[in-house]
C-alpha positions in Angstrom: -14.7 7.3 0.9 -11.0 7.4 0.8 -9.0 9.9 -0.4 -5.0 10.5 -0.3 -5.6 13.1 2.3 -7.7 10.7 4.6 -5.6 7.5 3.7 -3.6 7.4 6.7 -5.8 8.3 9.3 -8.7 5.8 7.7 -5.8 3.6 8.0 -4.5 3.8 11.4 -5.8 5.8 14.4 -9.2 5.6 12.8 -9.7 1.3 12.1 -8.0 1.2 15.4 -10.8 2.7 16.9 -13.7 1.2 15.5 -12.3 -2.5 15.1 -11.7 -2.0 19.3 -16.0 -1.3 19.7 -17.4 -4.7 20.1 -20.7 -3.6 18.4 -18.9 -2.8 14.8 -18.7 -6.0 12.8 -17.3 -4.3 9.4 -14.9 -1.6 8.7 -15.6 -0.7 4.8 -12.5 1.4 2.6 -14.1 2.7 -0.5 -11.3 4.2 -2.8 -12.9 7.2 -4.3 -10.2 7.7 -7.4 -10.5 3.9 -8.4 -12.8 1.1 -8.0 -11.6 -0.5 -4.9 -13.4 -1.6 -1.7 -11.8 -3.1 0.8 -13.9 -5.1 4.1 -13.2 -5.8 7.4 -15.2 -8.4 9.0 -15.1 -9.7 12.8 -15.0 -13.3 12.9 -17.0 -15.0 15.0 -13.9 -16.1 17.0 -13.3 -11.9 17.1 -10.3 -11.5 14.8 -10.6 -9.7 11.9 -10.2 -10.6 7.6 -10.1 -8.7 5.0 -11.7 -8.9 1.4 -10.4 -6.9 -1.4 -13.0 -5.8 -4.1 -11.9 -3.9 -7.3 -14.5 -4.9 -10.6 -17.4 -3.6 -11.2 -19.1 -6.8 -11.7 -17.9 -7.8 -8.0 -20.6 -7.4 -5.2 -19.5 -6.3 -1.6 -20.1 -9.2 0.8 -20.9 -7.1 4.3 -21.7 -9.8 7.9 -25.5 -10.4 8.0 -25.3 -12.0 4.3 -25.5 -8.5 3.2 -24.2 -8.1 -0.6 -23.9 -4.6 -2.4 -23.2 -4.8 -5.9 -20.0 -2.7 -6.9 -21.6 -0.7 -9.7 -24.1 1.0 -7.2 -22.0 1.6 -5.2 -19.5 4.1 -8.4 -22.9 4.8 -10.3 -22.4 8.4 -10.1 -18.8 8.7 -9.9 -15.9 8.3 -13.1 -13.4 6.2 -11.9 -10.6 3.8 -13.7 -10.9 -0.5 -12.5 -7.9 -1.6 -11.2 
């Protein structure tokens, strides 16, 4: 979960990090004060793209065909939709 104090460091040093571990395949940003999810993917070529998320109605697409839908993911928590 992101918040404003963990922003930066999520961010930077921290995506730095795992995205340079061959073994990590996603790198997943889950805004905790609005409904955003944001997904790194490796590629099978080993770059990276990202894939915003922000409705409730979305579903999270994760490598492995994996899909988690947004409004499990907020089901406890009150936040605004982009």
């Amino acid at each position: 979960m992101l918040s404003k104090s963990t922003d930066v460091r999520d961010r930077g040093k921290k995506i730095h990090l795992c995205r340079s571990l061959p073994s990590v395949k996603n790198y997943v940003l889950v805004r905790q004060d609005h409904c955003q999810i944001e997904v790194f993917s490796r590629t099978n070529d080993g770059n990276w793209s990202l894939k915003g998320y922000g409705g409730l109605d979305d579903e999270v697409g994760l490598s492995g065909a994996i899909a988690l839908p947004m409004a499990q993911v907020y089901r406890n928590i009150q936040v605004g939709q982009n």
